[in-house]
N, C-alpha and C positions, 0 to 999 in steps of 0.2 A: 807501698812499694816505692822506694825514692835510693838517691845515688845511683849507684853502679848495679844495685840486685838486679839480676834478669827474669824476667820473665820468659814463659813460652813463646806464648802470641798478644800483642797487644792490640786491639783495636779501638781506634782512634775514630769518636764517634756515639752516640747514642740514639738514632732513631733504628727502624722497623729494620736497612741492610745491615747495621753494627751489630746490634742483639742477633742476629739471625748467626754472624755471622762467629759469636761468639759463644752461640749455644750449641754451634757445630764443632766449634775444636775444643769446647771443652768436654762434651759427647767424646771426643776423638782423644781425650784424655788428657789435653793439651793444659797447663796454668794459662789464667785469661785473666787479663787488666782491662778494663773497657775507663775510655775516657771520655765523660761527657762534658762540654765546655758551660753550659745552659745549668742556672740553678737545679734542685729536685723539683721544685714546684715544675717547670717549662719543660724537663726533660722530655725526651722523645723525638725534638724535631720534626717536619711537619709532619711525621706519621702521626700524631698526634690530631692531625687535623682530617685523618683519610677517615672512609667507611667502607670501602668494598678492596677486593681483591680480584679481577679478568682473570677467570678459570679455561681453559679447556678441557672438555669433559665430553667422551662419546656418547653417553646416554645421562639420563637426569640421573641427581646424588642430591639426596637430601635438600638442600635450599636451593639447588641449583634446578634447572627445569630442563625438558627438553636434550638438545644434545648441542656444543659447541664442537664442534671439530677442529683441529692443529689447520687446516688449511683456509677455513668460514674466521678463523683468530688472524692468519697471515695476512690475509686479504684485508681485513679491516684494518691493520698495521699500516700495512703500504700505504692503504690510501688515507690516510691521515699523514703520514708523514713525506709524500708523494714522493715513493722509494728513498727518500737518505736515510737509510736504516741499513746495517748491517744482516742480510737476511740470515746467515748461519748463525749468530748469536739471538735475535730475534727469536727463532726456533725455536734455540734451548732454551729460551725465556716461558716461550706458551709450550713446551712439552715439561717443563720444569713446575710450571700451574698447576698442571692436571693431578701431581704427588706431593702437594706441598702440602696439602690441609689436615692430612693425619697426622702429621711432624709437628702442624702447628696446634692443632688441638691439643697435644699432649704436652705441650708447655702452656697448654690453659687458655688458649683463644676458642673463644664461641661464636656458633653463627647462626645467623636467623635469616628468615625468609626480607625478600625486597622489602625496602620502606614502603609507605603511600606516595606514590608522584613516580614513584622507582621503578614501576613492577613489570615494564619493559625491559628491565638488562638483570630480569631473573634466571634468565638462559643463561646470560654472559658474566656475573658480578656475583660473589659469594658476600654479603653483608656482615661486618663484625655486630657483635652484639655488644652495644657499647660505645659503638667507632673505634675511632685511631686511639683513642686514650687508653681505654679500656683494651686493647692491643696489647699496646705499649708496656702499660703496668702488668699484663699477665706477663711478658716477656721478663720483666725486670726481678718479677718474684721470683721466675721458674730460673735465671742465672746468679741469683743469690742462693737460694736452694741448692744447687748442683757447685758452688763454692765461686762461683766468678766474682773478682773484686772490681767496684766499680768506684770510680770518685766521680764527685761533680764539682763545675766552678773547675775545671782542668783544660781550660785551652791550651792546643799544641803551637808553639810558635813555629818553629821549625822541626828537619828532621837529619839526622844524621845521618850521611852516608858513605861509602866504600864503594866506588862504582857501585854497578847495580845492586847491591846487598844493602838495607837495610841496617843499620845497627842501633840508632837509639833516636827518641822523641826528645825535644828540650819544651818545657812549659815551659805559660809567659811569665811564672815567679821565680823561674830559672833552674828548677830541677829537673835533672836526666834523666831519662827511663829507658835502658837499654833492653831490648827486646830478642830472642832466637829469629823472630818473624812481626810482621804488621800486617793490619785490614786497615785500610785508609775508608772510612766512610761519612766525610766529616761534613757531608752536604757543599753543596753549590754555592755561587758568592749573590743570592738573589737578595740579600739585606745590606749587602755593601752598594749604596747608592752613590756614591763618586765610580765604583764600576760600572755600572749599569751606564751612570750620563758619558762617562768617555767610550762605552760600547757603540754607545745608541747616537750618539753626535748630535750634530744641531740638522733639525730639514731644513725643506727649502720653504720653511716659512718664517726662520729665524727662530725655530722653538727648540728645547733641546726635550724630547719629549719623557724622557725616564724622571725628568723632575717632578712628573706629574704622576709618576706613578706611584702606588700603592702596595706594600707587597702582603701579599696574601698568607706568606709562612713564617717560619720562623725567623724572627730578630736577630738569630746567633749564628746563623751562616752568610757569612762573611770572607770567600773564601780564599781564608788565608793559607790554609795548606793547598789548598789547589794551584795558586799564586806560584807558592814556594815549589810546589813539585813543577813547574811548566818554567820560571820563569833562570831559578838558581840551580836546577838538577837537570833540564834538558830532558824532564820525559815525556816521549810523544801526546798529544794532543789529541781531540778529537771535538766536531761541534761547533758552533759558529756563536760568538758570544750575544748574539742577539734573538737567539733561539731560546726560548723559555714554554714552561707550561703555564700561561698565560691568560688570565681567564676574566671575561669582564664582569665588576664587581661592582655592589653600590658604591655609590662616587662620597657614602658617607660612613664607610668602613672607614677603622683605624688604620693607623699607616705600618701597622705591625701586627701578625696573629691573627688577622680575620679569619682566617678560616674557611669554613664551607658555606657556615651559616651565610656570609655576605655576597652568597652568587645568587645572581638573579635567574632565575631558572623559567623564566616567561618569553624568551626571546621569540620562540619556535610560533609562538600561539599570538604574536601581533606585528608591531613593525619595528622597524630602531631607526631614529635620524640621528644624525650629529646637530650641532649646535647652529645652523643655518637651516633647520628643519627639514633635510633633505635626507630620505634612504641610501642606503651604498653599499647591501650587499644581501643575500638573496639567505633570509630569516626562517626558513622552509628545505634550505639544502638535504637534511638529515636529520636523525634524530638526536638529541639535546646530550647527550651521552658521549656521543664518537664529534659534533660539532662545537661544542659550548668553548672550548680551550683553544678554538680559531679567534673567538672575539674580542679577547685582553688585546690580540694585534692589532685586527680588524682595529678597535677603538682608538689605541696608539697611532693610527696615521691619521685620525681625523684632526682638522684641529681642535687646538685645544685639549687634546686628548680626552673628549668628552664625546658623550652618546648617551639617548636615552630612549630606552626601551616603552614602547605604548600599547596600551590592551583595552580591552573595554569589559564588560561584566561577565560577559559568555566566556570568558578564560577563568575566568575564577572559579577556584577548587582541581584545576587540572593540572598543578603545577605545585611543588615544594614553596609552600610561602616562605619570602625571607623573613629575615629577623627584622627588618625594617619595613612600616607599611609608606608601600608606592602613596605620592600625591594624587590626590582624587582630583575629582572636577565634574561636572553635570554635564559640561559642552567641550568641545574638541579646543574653540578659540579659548575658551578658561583656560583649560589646562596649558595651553601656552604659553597664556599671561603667569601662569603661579611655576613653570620651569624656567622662566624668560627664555623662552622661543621667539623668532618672527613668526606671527601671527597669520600672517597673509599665508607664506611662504608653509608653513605648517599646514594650515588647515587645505592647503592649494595639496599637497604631496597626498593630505589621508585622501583626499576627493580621489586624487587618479589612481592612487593603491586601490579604494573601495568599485569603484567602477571597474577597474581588472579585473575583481575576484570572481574567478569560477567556479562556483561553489557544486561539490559534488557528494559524498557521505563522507563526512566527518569524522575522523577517527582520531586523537594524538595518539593512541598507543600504535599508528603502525603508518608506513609512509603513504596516506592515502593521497585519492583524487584531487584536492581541493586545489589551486592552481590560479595564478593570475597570466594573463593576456594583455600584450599592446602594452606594457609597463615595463622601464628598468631602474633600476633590477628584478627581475621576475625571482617569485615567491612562490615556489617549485608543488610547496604540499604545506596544507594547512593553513591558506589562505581564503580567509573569510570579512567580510567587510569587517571596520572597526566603526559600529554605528549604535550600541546599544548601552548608553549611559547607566549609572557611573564608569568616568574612562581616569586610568591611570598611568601613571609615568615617572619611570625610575632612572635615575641618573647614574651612570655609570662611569668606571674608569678603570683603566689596566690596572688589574693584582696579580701581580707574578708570584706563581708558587715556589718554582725551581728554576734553575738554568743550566741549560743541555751543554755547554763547553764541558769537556772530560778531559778523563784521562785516557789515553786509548786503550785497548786489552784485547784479549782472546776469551777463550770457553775456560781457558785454566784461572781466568780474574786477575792474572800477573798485571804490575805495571811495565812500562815498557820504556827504554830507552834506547834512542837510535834501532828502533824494531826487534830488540832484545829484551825477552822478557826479564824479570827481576826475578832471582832464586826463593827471597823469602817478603817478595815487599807486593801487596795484593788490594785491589779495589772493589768498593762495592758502593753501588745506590745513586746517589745523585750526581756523586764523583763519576760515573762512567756511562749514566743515563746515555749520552750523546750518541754512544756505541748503536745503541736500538733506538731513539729520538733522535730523527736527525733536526724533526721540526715538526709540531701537530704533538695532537695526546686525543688518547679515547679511555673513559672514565676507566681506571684500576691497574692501567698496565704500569703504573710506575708504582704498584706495591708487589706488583708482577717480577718486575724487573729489579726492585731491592731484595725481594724474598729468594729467588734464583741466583742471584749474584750474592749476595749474604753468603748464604748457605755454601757457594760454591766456594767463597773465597774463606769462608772461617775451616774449611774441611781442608784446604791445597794449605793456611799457615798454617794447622795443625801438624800436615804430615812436614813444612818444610822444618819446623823446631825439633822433630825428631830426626835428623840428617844433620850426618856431619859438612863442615860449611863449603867443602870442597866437592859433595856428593847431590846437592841441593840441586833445584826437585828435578827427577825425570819422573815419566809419567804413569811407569808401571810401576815405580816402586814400592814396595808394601808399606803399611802403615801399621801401628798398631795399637788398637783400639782398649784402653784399660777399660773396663769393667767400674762403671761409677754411678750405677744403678739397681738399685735392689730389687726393682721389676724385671724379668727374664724378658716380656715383652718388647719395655723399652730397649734393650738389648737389641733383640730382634730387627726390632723397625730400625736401629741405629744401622744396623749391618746394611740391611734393603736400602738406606737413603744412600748411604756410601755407594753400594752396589749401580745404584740407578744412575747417578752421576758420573759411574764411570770414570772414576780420577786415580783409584790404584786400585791393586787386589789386599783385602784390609787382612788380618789375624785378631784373634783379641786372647788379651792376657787376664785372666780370670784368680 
């Protein structure tokens, strides 16, 4: 698809909110071009790198346990993000969870019960079978099957516009791809590190701290449409560029693509100092799931942007081992000498952490007793001396997965300019995270939040490419659904998703 041919709907983008978002208007009958900037090999974006999905579900379903409720989902939202979250889009984010997994399964996503290490957020977390990859690629077979064109190696430079309307993509080889409508989901600029150090500034220790960082996703967002939509189109904003999901990782992770494998998942079960041997924030707050993406920052203001997480034998096996094995050591002062710690000053902090501990019944899977006294920062739950050699110690440092600056939106997924929506120009995923992350993460809401916003936004450019361009979108208008399945089923559920999202009253032509 090059020159001047139009397309329906294009979207711009290839991880878990583009695919979604193109399997829903091509469902909706819509021609779909999806553009992925990332080789085939890399495709997907860090959805590539997820393994769960944050469901809300009134009683258990299948992998899920228990029962999660829309309001037990809110609550844990807020307080991760300490209110900057837009709560009515939030909403539809966890009432949009609770229906997403039979749409997804029928594009070939499978799921399985929690990992080992996991099997606390079996209530909360539906597990892909596979992870993010195997996601990914079910998505990618099931929009080639159903006819969506997709290229790779296709960054957008810019975009063409008509006030708020939409009219064509320019790649960076210079061909135009004029569109009826767009899904913009081209990821956040967490691989652009000249962004990141003019976000992040210099402290007041003369460090500029983003130099140090690591990033945890993908290499290829970079975000130059996000740039172009905020900086040459004037459309609203959302998000503070120094808000990311931000997660402390081995300090000997790549500086590209780590992934999940490089999260150190032992923080909860010992202590963390920074690099003058001293604690600085209370390792016990909650459980490792709704807390882990507080400590990419926590780490970033220490200096150096370094920390390093300590345990002793009695943790081991109760936690996701990483890919890399922590430094050992027999004694507490070793282990100091082989992290180059102060020595004094280390073994001085474990003494008054172990003399705290008040030990009471032990449990990691749930927020027990165990508790430190007469110590700061107190170690709320799951504080237990660290005195039982071999003792270990992992070196850490900020990997940013994503970054919360957006685009701003509503429930319809429009972009917006000057607080006007756009007729056919639409966002989804990392692009508009910021809307429901104002800051904080708890394990799965950002496939929560690509998979609801996908969906919403590939259903609103469907119906806007069917609309003439003076008539573009209002929000009853019908739509109308071609018939592009030879399952009566698929049909079916096609109608129900439409239905439940509420965005027009559909027909379909058969």
């Amino acid at each position: 698809m090059s020159g001047d041919a139009v397309v329906d709907v294009l979207v711009i983008g290839g991880g878990n909110a583009a695919l979604c978002a193109a399997l829903m208007a091509r469902e909706a009958g819509a021609s779909v071009l999806l553009l992925e900037s990332a080789p085939r090999a890399w495709r997907g974006g860090n959805s590539a790198h997820t393994r769960n999905l944050r469901c809300m579900h009134d009683a258990p379903q299948d992998v899920l346990v228990d029962a999660y409720p829309e309001e037990e989902f809110w609550q844990d939202l807020l307080k991760v993000t300490g209110g900057l979250t837009n709560e009515h889009l939030a909403r539809l984010v966890i009432r949009e969870s609770s229906t997403c997994r039979p749409w997804m399964r029928r594009h070939g996503v499978h799921f399985q019960p929690a990992l080992a290490g996991t099997l606390h957020v079996a209530r909360t977390n539906a597990f892909f079978m596979g992870g993010g990859k195997a996601l990914v690629n079910a998505y990618y077979r099931s929009a080639e099957q159903l006819g969506v064109q997709i290229r790779y190696e296709a960054p957008v430079e810019r975009i063409e516009m008509e006030g708020p309307r939409f009219v064509a993509a320019h790649l960076a080889n210079g061909e135009r791809i004029a569109a009826k409508s767009c899904v913009l989901a081209a990821g956040g600029f967490e691989s652009n590190r000249e962004w990141l150090r003019e976000a992040w500034g210099q402290n007041e220790r003369g460090e500029w701290p983003a130099d140090n960082f690591l990033i945890r996703g993908t290499a290829y967002n970079k975000g130059v449409l996000l740039k172009h939509l905020l900086e040459d189109h004037g459309a609203d904003r959302i998000g503070d560029p120094t808000q990311a999901h931000m997660v402390a990782i081995d300090a000997r992770a790549p500086l590209y693509d780590g992934g999940i494998c490089t999260r150190i998942d032992c923080v909860s079960l010992g202590v963390v100092v920074n690099r003058a041997g001293e604690r600085f924030y209370d390792e016990g707050e909650d459980f490792w799931p709704k807390r882990y993406a507080i400590w990419g920052r926590l780490v970033a203001q220490q200096p150096g942007q370094i920390g390093y997480s300590i345990i002793d034998s009695k943790a081991i096996g109760r936690f996701m081992p990483p890919v890399f094995p922590g430094v050992k050591a027999d004694t507490l002062p070793e282990l100091a000498q082989k992290l180059g710690l102060p020595e004094d000053t280390f073994v001085h902090t474990l003494a008054d952490y172990n003399a705290a501990c008040r030990v009471g019944t032990f449990d990691h899977t749930r927020l027990d007793d165990c508790h430190t006294e007469g110590v700061a920062p107190a170690k709320t739950h799951w504080a237990r001396p660290i005195d039982t050699g071999p003792f270990y110690g992992y070196a850490l440092k900020p990997g940013v997965t994503f970054t919360y600056l957006g685009l701003h939106t509503d429930d319809t997924a429009a972009v917006r300019f000057g607080n006007v929506p756009s007729p056919n120009l639409f966002v989804a995923g990392e692009m508009m995270a910021g809307n429901v992350l104002g800051k904080g993460y708890t394990a799965g809401v950002g496939m929560s939040i690509g998979t609801a916003f996908g969906r919403i936004a590939g259903t609103q450019a469907a119906l806007a490419s069917k609309q003439a361009p003076a008539h573009i979108p209002q929000a009853q208008t019908a739509i109308k659904i071609e018939a592009i399945s030879l399952q009566p089923e698929h049909n079916l559920l096609l109608l129900y998703d439409i239905f439940c999202l509420k965005r027009a009253p559909v027909w379909f032509d058969f």
